[in-house]
N, C-alpha and C positions, 0 to 999 in steps of 0.2 A: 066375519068378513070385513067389519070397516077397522076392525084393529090391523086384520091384515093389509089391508088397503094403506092404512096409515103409517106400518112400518116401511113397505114400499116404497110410500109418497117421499120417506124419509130420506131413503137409503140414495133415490133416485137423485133427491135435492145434494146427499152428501158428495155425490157421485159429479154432481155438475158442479159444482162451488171447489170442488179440490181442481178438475180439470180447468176450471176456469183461470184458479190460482197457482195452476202450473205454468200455463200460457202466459198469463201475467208476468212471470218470472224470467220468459224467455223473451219477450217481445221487447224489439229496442224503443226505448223512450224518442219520442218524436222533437222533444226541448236537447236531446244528448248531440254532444260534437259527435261529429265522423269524424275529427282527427288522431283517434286511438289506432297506432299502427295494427295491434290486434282486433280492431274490428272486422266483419264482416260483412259491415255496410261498406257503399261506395267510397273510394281514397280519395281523400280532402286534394281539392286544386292546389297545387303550387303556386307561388308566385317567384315571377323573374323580375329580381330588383335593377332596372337600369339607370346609369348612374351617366349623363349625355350631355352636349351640347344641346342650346336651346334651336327651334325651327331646325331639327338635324335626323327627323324619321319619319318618314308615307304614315297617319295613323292607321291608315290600309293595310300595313305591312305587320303593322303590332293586330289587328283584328286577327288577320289569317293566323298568325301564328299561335296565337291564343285558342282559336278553332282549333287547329292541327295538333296540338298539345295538349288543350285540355288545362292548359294554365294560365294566369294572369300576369298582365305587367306593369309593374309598378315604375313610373317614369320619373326621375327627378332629374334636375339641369345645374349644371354649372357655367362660370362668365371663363376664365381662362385656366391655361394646365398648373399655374403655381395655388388655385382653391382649389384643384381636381389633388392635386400632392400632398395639401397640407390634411384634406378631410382623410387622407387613408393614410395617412402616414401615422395619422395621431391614431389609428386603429379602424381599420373597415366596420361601422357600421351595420354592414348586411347587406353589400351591394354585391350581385353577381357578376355585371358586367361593369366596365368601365370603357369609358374610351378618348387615353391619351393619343398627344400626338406624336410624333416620332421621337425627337428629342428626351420628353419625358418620359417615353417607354424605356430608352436606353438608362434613364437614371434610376427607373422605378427598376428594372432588371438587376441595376448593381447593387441596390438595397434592398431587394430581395422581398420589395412588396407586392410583385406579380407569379403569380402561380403559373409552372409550365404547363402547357398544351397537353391532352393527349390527342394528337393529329390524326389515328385513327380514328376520332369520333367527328373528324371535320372531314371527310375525302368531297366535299366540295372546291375544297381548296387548291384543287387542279384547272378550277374555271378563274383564278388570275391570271392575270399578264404575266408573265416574267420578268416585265420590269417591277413586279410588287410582290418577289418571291426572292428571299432569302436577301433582306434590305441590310444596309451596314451597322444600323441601332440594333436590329434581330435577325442576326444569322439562322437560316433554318426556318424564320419563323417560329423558335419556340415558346413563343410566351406572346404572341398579338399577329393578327389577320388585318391587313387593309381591311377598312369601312369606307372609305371617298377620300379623295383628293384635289385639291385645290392651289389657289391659290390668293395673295393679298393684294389689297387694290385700290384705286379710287371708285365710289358709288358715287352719282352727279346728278342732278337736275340738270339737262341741257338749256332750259329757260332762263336759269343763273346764271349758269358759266357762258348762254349766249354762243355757243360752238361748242367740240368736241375737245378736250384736253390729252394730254399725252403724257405729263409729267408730276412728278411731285414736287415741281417747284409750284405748284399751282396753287398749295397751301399757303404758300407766303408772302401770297398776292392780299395786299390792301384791301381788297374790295371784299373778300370773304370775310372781313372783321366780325368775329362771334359767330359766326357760321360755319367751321369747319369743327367737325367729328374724329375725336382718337380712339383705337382701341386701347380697353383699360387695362393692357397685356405688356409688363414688363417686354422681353425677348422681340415680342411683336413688333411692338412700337420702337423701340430703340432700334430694331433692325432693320428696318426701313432705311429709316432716317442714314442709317451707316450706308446702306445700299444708294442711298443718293446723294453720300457725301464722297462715293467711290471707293469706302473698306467691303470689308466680309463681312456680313451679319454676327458672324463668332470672334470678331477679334478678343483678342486678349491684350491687346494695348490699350492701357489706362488712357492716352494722351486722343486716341480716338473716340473710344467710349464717352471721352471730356465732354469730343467737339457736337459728336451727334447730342448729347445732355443740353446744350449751350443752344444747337438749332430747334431744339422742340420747345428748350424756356424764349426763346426769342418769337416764338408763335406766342405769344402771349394772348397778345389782343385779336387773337382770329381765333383762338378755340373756343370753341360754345360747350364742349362738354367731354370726357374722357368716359365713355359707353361701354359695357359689360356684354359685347358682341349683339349688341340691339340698334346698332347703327341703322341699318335697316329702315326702323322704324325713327329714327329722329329721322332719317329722309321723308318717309312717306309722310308723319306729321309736317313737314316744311318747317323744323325747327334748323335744319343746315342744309345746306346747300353742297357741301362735300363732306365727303365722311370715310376714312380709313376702315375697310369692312375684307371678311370672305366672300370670296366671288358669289357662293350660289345663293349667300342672306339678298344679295343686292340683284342676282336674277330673279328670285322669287317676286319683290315689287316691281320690276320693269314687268311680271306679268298683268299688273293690277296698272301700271301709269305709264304711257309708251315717251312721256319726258327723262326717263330715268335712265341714265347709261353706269358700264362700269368699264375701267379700263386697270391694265396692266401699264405703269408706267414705262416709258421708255429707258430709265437707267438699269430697269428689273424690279424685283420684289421677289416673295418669299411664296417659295412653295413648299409646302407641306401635305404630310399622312396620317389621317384619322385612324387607328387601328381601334381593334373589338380586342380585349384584354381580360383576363378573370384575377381579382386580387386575389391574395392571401384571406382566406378563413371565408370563399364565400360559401353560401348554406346550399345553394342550388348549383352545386358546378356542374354536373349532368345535364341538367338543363340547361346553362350558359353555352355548352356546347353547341347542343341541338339549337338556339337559336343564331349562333355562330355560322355550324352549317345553312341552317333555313336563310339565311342574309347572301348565302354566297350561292343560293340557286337559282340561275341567270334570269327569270322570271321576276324573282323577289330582288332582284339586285337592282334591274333595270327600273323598277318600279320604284323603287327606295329614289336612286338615283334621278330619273325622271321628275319627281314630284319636290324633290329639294333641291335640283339644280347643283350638283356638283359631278366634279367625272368622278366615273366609276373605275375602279380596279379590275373590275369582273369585265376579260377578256370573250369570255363566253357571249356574254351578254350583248358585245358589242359586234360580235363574229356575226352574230345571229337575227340581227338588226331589230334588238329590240328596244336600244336606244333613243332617243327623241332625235331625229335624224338633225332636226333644230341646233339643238345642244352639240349633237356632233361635229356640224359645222361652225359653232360660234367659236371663236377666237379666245372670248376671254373665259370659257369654258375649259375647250380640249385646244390649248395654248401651240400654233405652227412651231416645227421645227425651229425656225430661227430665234422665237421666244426662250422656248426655253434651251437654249444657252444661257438667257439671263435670269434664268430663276435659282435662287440659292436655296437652302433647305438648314432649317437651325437645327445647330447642335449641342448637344453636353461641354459646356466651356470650363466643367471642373471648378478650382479655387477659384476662377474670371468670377463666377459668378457675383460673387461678392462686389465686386468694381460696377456691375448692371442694377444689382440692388440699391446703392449706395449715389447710384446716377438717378433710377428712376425714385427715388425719395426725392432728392432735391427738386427734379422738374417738378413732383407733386407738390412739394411745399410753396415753389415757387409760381407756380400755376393755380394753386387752391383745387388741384380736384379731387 
């Protein structure tokens, strides 16, 4: 009886110690990635590499979206479109989205560093305007979607300038010595300066490109600093007093100091289109899509919108009044009819380029910034 017992006991043990060590063999290790596409555990989060302008997205808007997808977003910022060209040109890193402005879409298009659309996975893209459907940089829209629209400006303390201003001659008033802010944007900056000397932002005459090079080196002793679009903040610190900025950098602090104004000058300035773009070689284009559409669901637009202070593209949005009805009526926001007439929009100046390059080095040399 206790030998039988014993083999039993044995058999019983043998019996458990193998099923144990089958289990063993099946169960996934708790230290193992889930990102084996053959696994059978849950699929690893994604992430959507955004590749943005700085203070330029609701982080509300990246939450939901993250909710709704199930992936993460990886936010990196750039100061203007000639670092936005040079990082992907030298080879896209891994960024899904980008977001040039129009001009540069149009160049990034003819070198063939933006990947076309499939518009079927955007049919949001019926909640634009029409005036931001089938633009002259992208016909069709095949290769970028409006993101906001704007425009360039003065940002002001009105306790400095003591009244309201109107112009850009305002910069080259004496009394702002070391107090006035440049954007550190080639195109930008010189095209202003053309727009208030009465050319085209895009001339292609050397003898003009000269004269505006000549008006920004002769601001010598009033600029306090040439800014990587954080003008903004050299206002809100009171390190300047005027400051060459995007409209909605400079609506965000009039929410925080009711001294703060911006204005469209009266000769005009420059209006521009942020677009949402996928380069060449990104990892997640499925998903650049899907957050593509999610931006343009008049909900998630107005919000985006709203909370960064620029107009919106998304017609939907504004139909439906879920705009800041604020924002709507502000001026240097959604610019009256008669404005813009005087707003220009940069373009691809081809071989010019070079003559823009070649101007804005000397103002740098000549200015130290």
């Amino acid at each position: 009886m206790f030998r039988r017992l014993s083999r039993l006991s044995i058999f019983i043990a043998l019996f458990v110690f193998t099923a144990l060590l089958a289990i063993a063999c099946v169960a996934p290790d708790p230290n193992a990635s889930n990102n084996n596409p053959g696994s059978s555990s849950s699929p690893a989060v994604k992430t959507l590499n955004l590749y943005n302008w700085t203070t330029y997205i609701d982080p509300e808007v990246v939450r939901e979206f993250e909710q709704k997808f199930g992936a993460k977003v990886k936010y990196d910022t750039f100061d203007n479109n000639e670092s936005l060209y040079a990082k992907i040109k030298a080879g896209n890193p891994g960024y899904d989205i980008i977001v040039p402005t129009d001009y540069m879409v149009e160049i990034m298009v003819a070198e063939g560093i933006l990947e076309e659309l499939n518009l079927e996975n955007i049919p949001n893209r019926k909640n634009l305007s029409p005036r931001f459907q089938n633009l002259s940089f992208d016909p069709n829209n095949k290769h970028s979607i409006p993101y906001q629209w704007g425009t360039q400006g003065l940002g002001y303390n009105i306790k400095a300038t003591e009244g309201e201003i109107d112009s850009w001659e305002e910069v080259f008033d004496p009394k702002y010595q070391g107090r006035v802010g440049l954007l550190d944007d080639m195109r930008a900056t010189l095209g202003v300066m053309l727009i208030y000397l009465g050319y085209s932002p895009n001339t292609k005459n050397a003898e003009e490109i000269a004269e505006a090079r000549d008006a920004l080196i002769s601001l010598r002793d009033n600029i306090a600093a040439f800014h990587p679009d954080t003008g903004q903040d050299l206002l809100a610190q009171g390190q300047v007093d005027l400051v060459v900025e995007y409209s909605g950098d400079i609506f965000q602090k009039m929410e925080e100091n009711p001294d703060f104004r911006y204005v469209i000058p009266k000769e005009g300035t420059i209006f521009w289109t942020d677009n949402l773009t996928i380069p060449k070689g990104a990892p997640n284009r499925e998903l650049a899509e899907q957050f593509i559409n999610f931006i343009l669901e008049p909900e998630i637009g107005a919000k985006n919108s709203n909370f960064i202070k620029y107009a919106s593209p998304n017609q939907r949005a504004i139909d439906q009044g879920l705009i800041d009805p604020d924002s709507l009526k502000d001026p240097g926001i959604y610019p009256d009819p008669e404005v813009l007439t005087k707003l220009q929009i940069i373009e691809d100046v081809g071989e010019a380029t070079r003559l823009y390059d070649e101007a804005w080095t000397e103002v740098k040399v000549s200015i130290g910034g």
